[in-house]
FIBA-892215 format. One record per residue (C-alpha): residue in three letters; x, y, z; residue number from 1. Coordinates in nm, 2 decimals. Example, Ala and Ser with C-alpha at 12.3 -4.5 7.8 and 13.67 -1.06 7.14 Angstrom:
# residues 2
type_c1_c2_c3_seq
ALA_1.23_-0.45_0.78_1;
SER_1.37_-0.11_0.71_2;
END
This chain:
# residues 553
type_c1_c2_c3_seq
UNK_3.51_22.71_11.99_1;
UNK_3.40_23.05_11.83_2;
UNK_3.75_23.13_11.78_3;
UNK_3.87_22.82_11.62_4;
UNK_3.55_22.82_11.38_5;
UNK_3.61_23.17_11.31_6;
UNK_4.00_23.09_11.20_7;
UNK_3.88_22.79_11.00_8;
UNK_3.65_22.99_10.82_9;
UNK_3.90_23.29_10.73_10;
UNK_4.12_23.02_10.58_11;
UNK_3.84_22.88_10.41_12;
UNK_3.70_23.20_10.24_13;
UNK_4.07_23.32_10.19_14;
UNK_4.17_22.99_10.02_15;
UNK_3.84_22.85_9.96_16;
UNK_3.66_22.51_9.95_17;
UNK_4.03_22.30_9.99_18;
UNK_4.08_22.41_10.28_19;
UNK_3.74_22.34_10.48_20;
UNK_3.85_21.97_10.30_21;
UNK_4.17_21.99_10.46_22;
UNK_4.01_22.15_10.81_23;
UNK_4.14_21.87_11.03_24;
UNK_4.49_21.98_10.96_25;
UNK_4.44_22.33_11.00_26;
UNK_4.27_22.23_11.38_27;
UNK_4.64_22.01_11.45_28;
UNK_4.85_22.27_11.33_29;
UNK_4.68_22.52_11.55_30;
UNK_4.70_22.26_11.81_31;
UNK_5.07_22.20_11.77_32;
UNK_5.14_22.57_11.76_33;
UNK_4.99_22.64_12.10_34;
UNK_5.06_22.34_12.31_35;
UNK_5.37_22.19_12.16_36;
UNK_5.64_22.49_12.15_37;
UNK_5.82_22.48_12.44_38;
UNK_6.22_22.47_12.53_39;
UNK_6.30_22.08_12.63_40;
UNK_6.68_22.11_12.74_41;
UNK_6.89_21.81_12.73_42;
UNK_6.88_21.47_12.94_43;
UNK_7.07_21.55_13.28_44;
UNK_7.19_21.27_13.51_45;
UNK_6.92_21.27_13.81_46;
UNK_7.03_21.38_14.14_47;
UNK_6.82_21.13_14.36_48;
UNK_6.87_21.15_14.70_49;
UNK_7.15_20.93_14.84_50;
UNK_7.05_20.69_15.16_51;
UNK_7.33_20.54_15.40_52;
UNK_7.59_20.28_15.29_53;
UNK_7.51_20.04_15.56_54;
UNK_7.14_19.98_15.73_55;
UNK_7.05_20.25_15.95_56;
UNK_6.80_20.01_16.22_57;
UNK_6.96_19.70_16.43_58;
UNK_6.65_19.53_16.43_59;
UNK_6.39_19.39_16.15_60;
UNK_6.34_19.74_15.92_61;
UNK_6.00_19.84_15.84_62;
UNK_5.89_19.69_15.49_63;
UNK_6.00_19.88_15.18_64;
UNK_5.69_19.96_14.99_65;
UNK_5.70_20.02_14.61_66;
UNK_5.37_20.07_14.42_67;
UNK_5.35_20.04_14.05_68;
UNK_5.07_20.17_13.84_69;
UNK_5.01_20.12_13.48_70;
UNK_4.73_20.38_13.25_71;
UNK_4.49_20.25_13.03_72;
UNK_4.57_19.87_13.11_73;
UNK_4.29_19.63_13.02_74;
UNK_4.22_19.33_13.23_75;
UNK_4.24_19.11_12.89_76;
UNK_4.65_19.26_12.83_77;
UNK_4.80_19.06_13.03_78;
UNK_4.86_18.66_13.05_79;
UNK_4.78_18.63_13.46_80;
UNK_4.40_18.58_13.42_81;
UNK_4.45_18.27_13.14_82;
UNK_4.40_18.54_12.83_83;
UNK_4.61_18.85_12.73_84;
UNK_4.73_18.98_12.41_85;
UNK_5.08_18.86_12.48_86;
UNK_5.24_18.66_12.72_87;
UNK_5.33_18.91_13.02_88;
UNK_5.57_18.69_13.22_89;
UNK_5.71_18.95_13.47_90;
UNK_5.34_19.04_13.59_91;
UNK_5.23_18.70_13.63_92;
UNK_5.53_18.63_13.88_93;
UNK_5.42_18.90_14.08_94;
UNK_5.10_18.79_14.09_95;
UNK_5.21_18.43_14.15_96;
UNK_5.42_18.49_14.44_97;
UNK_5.20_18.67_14.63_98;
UNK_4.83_18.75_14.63_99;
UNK_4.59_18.84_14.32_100;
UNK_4.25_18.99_14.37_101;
UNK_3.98_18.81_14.12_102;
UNK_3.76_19.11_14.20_103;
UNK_3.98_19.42_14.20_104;
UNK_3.79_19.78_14.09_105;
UNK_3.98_20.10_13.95_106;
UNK_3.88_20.43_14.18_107;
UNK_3.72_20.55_13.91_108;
UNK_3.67_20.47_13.51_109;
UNK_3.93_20.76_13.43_110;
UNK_4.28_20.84_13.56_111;
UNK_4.29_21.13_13.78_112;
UNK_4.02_21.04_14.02_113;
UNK_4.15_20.69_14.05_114;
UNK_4.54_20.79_14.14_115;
UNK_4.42_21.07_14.38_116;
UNK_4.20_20.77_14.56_117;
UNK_4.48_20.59_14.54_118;
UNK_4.72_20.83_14.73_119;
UNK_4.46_20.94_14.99_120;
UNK_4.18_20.62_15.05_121;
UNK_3.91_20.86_15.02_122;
UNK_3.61_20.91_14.77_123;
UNK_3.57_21.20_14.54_124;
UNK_3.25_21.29_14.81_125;
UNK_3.55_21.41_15.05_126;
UNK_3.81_21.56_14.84_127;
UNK_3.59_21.69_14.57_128;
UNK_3.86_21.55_14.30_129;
UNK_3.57_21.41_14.12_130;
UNK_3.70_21.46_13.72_131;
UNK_4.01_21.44_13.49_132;
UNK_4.17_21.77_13.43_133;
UNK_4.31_21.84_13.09_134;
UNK_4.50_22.10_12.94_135;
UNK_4.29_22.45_12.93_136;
UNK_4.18_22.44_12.58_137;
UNK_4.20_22.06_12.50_138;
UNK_3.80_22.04_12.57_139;
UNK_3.75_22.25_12.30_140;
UNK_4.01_22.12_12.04_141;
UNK_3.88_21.78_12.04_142;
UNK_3.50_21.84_12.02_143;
UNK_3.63_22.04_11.73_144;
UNK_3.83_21.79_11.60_145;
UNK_3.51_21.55_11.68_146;
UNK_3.32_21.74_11.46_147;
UNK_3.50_21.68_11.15_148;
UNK_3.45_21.32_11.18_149;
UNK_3.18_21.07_10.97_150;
UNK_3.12_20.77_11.27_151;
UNK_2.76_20.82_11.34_152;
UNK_2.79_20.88_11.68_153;
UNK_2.50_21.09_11.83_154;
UNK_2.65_21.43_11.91_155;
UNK_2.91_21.55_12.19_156;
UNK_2.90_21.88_12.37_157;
UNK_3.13_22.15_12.49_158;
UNK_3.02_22.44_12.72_159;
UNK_3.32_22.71_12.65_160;
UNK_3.14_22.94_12.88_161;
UNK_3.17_22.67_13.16_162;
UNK_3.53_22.64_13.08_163;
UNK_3.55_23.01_13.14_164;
UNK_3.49_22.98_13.49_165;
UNK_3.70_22.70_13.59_166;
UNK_4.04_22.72_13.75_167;
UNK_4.39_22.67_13.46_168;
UNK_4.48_22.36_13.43_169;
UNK_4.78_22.37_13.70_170;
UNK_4.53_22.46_13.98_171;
UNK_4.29_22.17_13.94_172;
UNK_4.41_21.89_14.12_173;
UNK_4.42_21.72_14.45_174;
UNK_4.39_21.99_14.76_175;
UNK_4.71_22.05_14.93_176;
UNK_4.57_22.03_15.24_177;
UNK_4.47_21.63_15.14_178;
UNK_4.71_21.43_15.35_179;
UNK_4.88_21.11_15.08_180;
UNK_5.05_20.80_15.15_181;
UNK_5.38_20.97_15.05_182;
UNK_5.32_21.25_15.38_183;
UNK_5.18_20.95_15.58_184;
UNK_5.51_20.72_15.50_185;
UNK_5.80_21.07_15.55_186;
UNK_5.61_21.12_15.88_187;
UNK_5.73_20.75_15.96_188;
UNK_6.04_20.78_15.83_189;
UNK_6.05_20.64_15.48_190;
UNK_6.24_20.80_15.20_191;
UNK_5.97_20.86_14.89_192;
UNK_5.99_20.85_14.55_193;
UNK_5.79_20.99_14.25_194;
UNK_5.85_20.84_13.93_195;
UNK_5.59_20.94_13.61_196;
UNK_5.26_21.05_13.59_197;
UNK_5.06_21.30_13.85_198;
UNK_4.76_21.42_13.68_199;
UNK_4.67_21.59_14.03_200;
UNK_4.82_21.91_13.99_201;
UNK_5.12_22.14_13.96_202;
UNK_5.04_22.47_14.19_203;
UNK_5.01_22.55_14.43_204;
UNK_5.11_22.33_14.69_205;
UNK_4.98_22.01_14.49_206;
UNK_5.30_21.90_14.24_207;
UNK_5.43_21.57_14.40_208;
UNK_5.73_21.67_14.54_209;
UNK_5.49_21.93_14.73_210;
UNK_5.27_21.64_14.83_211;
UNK_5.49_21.44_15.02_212;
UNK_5.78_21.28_14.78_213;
UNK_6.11_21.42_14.85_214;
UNK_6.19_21.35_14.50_215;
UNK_5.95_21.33_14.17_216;
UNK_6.05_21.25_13.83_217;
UNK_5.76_21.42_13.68_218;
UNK_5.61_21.34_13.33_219;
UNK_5.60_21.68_13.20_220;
UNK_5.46_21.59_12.83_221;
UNK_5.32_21.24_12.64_222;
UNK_5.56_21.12_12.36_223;
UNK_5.70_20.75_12.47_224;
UNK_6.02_20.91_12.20_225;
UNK_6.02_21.18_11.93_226;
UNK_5.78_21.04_11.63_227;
UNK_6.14_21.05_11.39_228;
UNK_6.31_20.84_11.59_229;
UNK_6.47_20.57_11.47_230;
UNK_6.43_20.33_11.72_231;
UNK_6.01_20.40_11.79_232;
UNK_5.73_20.28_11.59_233;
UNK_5.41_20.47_11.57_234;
UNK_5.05_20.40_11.57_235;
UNK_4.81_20.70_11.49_236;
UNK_4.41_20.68_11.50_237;
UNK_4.29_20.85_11.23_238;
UNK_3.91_20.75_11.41_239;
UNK_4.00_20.92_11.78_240;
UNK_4.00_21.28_11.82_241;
UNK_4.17_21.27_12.14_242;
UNK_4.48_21.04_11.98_243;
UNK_4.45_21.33_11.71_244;
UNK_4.49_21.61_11.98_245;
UNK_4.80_21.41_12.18_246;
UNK_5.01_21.39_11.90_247;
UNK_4.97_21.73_11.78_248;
UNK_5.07_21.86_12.14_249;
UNK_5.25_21.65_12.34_250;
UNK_5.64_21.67_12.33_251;
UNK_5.91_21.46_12.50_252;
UNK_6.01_21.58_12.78_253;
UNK_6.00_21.51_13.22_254;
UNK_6.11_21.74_13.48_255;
UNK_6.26_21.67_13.80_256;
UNK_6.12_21.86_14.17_257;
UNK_6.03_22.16_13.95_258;
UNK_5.66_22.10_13.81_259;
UNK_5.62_22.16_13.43_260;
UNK_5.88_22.42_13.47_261;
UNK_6.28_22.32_13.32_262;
UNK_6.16_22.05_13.11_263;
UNK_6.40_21.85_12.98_264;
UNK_6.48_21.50_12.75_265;
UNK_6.41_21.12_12.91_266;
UNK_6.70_20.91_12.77_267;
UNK_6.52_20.68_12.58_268;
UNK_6.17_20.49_12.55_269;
UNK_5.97_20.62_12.80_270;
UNK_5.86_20.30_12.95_271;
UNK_6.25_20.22_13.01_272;
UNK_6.42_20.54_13.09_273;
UNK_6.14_20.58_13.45_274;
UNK_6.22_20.14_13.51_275;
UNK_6.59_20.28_13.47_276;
UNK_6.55_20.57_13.74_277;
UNK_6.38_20.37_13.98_278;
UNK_6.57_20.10_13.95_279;
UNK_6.88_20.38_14.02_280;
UNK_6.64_20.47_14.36_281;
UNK_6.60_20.13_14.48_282;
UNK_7.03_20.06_14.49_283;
UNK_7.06_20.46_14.65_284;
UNK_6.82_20.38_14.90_285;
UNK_6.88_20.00_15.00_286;
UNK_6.94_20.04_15.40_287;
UNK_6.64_20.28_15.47_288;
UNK_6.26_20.23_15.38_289;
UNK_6.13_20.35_15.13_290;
UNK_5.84_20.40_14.91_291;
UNK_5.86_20.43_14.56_292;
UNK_5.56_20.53_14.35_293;
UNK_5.66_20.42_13.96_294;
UNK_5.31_20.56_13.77_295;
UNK_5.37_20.45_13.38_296;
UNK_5.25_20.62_13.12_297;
UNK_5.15_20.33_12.91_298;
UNK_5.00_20.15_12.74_299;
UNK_4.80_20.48_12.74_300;
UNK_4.79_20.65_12.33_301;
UNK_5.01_20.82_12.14_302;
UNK_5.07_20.46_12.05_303;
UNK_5.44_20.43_12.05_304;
UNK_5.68_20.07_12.09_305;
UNK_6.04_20.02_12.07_306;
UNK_6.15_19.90_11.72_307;
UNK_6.23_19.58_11.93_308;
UNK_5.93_19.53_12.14_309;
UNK_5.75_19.56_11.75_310;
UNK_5.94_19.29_11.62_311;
UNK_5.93_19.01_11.96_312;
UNK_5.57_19.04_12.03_313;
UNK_5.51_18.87_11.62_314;
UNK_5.26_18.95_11.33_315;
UNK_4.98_19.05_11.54_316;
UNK_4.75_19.27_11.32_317;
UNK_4.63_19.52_11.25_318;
UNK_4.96_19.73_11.33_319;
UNK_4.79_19.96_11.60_320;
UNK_4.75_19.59_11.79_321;
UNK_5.11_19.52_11.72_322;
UNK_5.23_19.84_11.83_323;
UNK_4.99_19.84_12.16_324;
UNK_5.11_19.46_12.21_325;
UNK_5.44_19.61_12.22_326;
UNK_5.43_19.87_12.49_327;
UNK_5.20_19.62_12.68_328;
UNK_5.53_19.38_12.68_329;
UNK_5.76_19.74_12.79_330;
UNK_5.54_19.76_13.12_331;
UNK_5.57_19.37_13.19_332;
UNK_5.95_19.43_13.12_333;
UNK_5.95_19.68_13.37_334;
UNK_5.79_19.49_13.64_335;
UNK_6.07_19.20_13.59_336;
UNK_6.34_19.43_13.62_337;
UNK_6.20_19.61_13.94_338;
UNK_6.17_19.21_14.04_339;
UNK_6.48_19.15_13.96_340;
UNK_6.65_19.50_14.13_341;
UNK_6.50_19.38_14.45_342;
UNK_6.61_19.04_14.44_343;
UNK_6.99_19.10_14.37_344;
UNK_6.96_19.38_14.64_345;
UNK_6.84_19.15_14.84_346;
UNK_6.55_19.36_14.93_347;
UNK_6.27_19.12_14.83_348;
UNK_6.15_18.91_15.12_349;
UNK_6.07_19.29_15.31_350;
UNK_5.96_19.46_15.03_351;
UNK_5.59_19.47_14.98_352;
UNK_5.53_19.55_14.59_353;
UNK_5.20_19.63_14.44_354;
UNK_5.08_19.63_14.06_355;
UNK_4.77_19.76_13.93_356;
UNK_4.58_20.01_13.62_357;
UNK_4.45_20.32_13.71_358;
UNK_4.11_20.22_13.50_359;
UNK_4.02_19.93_13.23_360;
UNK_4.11_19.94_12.91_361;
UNK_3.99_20.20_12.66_362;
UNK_3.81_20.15_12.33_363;
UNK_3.92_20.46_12.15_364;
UNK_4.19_20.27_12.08_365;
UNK_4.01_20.02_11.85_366;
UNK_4.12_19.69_11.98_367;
UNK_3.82_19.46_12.07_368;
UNK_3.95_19.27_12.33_369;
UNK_4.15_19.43_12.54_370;
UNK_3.91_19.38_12.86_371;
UNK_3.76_19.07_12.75_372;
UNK_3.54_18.87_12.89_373;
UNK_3.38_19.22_13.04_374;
UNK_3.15_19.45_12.88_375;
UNK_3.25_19.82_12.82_376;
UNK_3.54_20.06_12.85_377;
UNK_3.73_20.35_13.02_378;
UNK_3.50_20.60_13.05_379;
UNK_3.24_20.37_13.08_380;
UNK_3.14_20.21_13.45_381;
UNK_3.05_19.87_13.34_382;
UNK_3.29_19.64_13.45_383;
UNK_3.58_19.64_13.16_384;
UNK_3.61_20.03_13.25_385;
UNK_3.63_19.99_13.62_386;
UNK_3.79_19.56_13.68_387;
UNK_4.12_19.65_13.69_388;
UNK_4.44_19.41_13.80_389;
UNK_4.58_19.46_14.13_390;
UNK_4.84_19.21_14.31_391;
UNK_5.01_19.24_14.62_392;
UNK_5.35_19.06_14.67_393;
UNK_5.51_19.07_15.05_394;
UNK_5.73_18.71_15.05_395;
UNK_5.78_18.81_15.45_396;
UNK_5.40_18.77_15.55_397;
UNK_5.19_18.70_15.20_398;
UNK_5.21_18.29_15.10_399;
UNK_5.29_18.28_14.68_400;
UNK_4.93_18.17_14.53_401;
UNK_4.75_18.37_14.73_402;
UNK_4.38_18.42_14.57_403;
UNK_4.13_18.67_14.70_404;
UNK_3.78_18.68_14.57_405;
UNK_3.68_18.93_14.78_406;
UNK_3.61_19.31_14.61_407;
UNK_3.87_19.58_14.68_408;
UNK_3.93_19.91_14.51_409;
UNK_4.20_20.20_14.45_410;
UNK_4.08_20.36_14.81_411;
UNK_4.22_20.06_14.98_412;
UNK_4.57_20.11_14.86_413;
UNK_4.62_20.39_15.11_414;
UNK_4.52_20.20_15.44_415;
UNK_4.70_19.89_15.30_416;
UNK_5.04_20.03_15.26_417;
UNK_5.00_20.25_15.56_418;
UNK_4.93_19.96_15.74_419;
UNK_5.19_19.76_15.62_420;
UNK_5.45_20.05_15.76_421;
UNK_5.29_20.07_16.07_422;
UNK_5.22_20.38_15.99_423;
UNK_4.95_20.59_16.12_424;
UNK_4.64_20.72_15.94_425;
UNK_4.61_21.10_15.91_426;
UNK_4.45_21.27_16.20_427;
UNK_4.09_21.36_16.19_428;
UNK_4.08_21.25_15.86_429;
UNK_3.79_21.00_15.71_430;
UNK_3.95_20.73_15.52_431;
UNK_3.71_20.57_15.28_432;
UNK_3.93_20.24_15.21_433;
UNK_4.01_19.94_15.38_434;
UNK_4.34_19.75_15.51_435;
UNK_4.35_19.44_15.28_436;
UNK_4.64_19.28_15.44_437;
UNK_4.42_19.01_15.66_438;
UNK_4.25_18.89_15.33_439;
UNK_4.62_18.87_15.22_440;
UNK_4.80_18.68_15.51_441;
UNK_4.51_18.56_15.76_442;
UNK_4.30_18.47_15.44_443;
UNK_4.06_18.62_15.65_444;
UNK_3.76_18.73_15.46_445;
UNK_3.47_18.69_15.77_446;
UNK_3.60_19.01_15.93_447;
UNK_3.55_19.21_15.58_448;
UNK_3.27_19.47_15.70_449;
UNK_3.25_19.65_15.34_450;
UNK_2.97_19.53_15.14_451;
UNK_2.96_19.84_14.94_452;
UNK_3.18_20.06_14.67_453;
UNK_3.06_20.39_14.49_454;
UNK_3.17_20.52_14.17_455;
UNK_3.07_20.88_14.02_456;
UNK_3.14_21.09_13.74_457;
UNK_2.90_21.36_13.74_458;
UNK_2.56_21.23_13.65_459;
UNK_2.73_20.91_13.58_460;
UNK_2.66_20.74_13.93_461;
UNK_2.72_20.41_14.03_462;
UNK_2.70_20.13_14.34_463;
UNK_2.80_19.77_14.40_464;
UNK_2.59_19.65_14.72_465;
UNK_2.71_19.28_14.79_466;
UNK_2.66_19.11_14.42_467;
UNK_2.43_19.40_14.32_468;
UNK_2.58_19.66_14.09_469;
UNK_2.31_19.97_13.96_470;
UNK_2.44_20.22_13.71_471;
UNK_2.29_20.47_13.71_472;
UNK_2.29_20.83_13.42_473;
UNK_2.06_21.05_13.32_474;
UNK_2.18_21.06_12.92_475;
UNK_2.13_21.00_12.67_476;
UNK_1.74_21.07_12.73_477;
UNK_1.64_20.81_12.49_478;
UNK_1.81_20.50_12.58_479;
UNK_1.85_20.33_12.92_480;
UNK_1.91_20.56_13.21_481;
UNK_1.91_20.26_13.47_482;
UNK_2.15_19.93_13.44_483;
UNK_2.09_19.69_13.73_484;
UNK_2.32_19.36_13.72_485;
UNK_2.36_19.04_13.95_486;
UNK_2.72_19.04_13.94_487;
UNK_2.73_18.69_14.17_488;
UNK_2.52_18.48_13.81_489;
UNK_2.64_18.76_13.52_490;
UNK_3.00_18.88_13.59_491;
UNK_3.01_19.04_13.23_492;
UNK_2.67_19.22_13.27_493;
UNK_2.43_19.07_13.00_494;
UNK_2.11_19.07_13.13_495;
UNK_1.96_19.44_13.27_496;
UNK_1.71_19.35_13.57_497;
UNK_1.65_19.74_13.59_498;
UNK_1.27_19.66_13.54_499;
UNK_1.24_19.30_13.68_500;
UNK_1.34_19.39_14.02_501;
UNK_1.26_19.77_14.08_502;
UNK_1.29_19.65_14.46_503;
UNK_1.68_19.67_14.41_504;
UNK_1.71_19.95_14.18_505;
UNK_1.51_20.15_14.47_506;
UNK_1.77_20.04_14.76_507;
UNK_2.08_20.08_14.54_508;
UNK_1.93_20.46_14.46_509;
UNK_1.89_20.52_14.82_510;
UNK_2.23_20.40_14.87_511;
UNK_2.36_20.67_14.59_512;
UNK_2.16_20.94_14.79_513;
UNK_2.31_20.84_15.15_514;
UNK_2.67_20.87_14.98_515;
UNK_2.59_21.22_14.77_516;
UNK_2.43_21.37_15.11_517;
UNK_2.85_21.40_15.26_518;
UNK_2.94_21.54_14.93_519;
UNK_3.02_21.92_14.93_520;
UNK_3.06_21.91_14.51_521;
UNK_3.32_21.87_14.28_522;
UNK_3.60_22.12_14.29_523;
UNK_3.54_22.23_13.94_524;
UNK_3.25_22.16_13.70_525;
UNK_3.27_21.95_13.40_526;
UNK_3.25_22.15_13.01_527;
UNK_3.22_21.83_12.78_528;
UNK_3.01_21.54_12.73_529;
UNK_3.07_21.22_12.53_530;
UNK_2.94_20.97_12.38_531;
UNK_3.11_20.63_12.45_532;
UNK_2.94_20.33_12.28_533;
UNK_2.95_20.01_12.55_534;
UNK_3.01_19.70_12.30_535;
UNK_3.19_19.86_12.05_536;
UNK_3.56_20.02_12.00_537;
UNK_3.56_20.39_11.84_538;
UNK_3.74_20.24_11.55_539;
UNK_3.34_20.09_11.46_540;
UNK_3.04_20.26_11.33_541;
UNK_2.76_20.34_11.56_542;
UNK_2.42_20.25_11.43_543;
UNK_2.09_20.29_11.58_544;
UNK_2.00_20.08_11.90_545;
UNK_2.38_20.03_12.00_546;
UNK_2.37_20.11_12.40_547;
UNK_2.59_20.40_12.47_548;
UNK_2.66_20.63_12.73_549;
UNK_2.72_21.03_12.77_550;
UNK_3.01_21.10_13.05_551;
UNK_3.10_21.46_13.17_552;
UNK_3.42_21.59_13.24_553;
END
């Protein structure tokens, strides 16, 4: 931070007062210098693996198993639960032919933590992936870049010493030695498939063709298409310093098996070009299982939509809205057309297919309602930042219409699709999740054990015991550092009974305790805090008494 202050005051005593006025563009274009300049070759045809031209089993083969993951998707953007921003048509026939939880939870209210929960069933207590890394450097720009904004907001910090100490960016992610899914399902003998996002790192030993995919078509940068294209339409936020930061630095560019090394050009919108390659390692890979991890990008910012998914979805205002409506259709697209691969395969009776967000919605992005009727947003652990979609459609063993009230999270993926392989868990390994295929076929929800989920973030700590749910965070010092909620009367968490019934808050704390006392730490220590207001998008002013929270990472 000293640096970048020291730079912006050169240019400012060497140019004087217009350029402390024009200080914001002298942060991007430092920004854009240091993370954007890289060699992105041209598109190159993908050499997936090839499986057999005819089935390689005589009998009934073991279910494919593709799992599709959207970022950033709020529960109120899609048309399955009776709202949505647009009508999402190939979603809700996933959802109707097979089974949709009412009560599904995100690992964790950011990505990172909830797609390495994802892959391995475990809390962060065990595999000490606990926060989101981003790029070295990126803490600093955007608290920066914070700083030269006018939305009230109380203050956010950055410890650059702290940042000091931690590992680069490539070396924090998911422990090698953490067994996934994708090493589970190759011990079994499935071919698997990486397609997208990671976020749990690139070195050693952790990039996902290290972790158990024999292939990975790897997201190695942020931009949906170049911002001059003809064909995209753009959205900035002028109000998030984050959105600021991603479109100064990101490019648009993947790599394939290599890490973020020998990047090179998608061919076309993002969204399209991964539904395109999976769809290309579905057809190679027809007569052997397989699992296929497809982890999308959006609707996550830079806001970016085809010129035609802008036009179909109407005049939705304002334009960000539009432009976020329009992705939102590009991911329901892709879930038809993945629908649709397996189908004319004929691949879909034995193919079990799940679709979920890796958090609730976020509110930097300054649309109100994407995760109505719930309070609060990514980053936040009330329930728009952690109620997430998740559906599971199996035609061989899950009846269409399939409703399951029961709560599940991201750590139950793991057991589930292992299960669903016949695959056995790792070895002397705890696995935090659950199977959730008997609520699914037997219906059977009186042999559910679990009454009990954790979620931390630091000193952001929080437990849902039966229809109890405590949050629980030490900042900021003047506002409420205990939320206590009957989720079973007040799904959308109006009423704080924090300190009318002090008899829960003191089990659900003991609760917290039990599951920090197996924790060994986070792998690396957080540098920033922010401020997130609960009710309102970043796009409105903060005044005095809004509730907001402070979240490390």
């Amino acid at each position: 931070m000293k640096k970048i202050l020291l730079i912006m005051l050169a240019l400012t005593m060497a140019v004087g007062p217009v350029a402390w006025v024009k200080r914001t563009d002298i942060l991007l274009a430092i920004i854009k210098y240091r993370f954007s300049t890289v060699d992105v070759a041209e598109n190159r045809k993908i050499p997936w693996q090839q499986g057999p031209l005819v089935s390689i089993t005589d009998g009934p083969q073991p279910p494919n198993i593709i799992l599709i993951v959207a970022d950033d998707l709020g529960y109120n953007d899609i048309s399955t639960f009776g709202g949505g921003l647009i009508k999402t048509p190939g979603i809700d026939r996933l959802a109707a032919q097979g089974a949709v939880f009412t009560q599904s939870y995100s690992g964790a209210s950011t990505c990172a933590p909830s797609r390495a929960m994802m892959m391995t069933g475990r809390y962060p207590t065990r595999t000490g992936f606990e926060f989101t890394p981003t790029p070295d450097g990126m803490g600093k720009m955007v608290s920066a870049l914070s700083e030269t904004m006018d939305n009230n907001l109380p203050p956010g910090f950055y410890d650059e010493v702290m940042e000091a100490r931690q590992p680069s960016y490539e070396l924090k992610g998911l422990p090698a030695e953490e067994v996934t899914i994708a090493e589970t399902l190759k011990e079994s003998g499935y071919y698997t498939a990486h397609v997208g996002k990671w976020h749990l790192g690139h070195a050693n030993g952790m990039a996902p063709h290290q972790q158990g995919f024999d292939d990975s078509l790897l997201m190695a940068s942020g931009l949906y298409l170049p911002e001059n294209d003809p064909d995209v339409v753009n959205a900035k936020l002028p109000f998030d310093p984050i959105d600021q930061f991603l479109w100064a630095a990101m490019t648009y560019a993947n790599s394939f098996n290599s890490g973020d090394a020998d990047r090179f050009k998608p061919k076309g919108y993002l969204t399209d070009y991964w539904t395109d390659e999976s769809v290309s390692v579905i057809k190679a890979n027809k007569n052997r299982p397989f699992f296929l991890y497809l982890a999308h990008w959006g609707p996550h910012t830079p806001l970016q939509a085809t010129r035609e998914d802008y036009d179909a979805v109407g005049d939705i205002k304002p334009h960000r809205k539009r432009v976020y409506a329009g992705m939102v259709r590009a991911i329901d697209r892709s879930v038809g057309r993945i629908l649709d691969t397996l189908n004319d395969e004929g691949l879909s009776d034995n193919t079990l297919v799940i679709f979920t967000s890796d958090n609730g919605g976020a509110g930097y992005i300054g649309i109100p309602e994407v995760n109505q009727p719930f309070r609060g947003w990514k980053i936040t652990m009330f329930e728009g930042g952690l109620r997430v979609p998740m559906m599971i459609k199996w035609p061989n063993k899950i009846a269409p219409g399939t409703v399951i009230e029961t709560p599940v999270a991201h750590i139950d993926v793991m057991p589930t699709i292992a299960a669903a392989a016949g695959a056995s868990q790792p070895a002397g390994v705890v696995i935090d999740g659950l199977n959730v295929l008997p609520l699914t076929i037997n219906q059977d929800s009186a042999s559910w054990t679990r009454e009990t989920l954790f979620w931390q973030n630091g000193h952001y700590q929080v437990v849902r015991h039966g229809d109890w749910k405590l949050q629980v965070n030490d900042r900021p010092t003047d506002g409420l550092q205990h939320w206590l909620f009957d989720l079973a009367g007040d799904p959308t968490e109006q009423h704080n009974l924090a300190a009318s019934r002090p008899d829960i808050v003191k089990q659900l704390k003991n609760l917290l305790v039990e599951h920090q006392a197996e924790s060994d730490g986070p792998l690396y220590l957080p540098t920033t805090q922010m401020p997130v207001m609960v009710d309102k998008t970043l796009a409105e002013e903060f005044v005095k008494g809004d509730e907001y929270i402070y979240t490390p990472n």
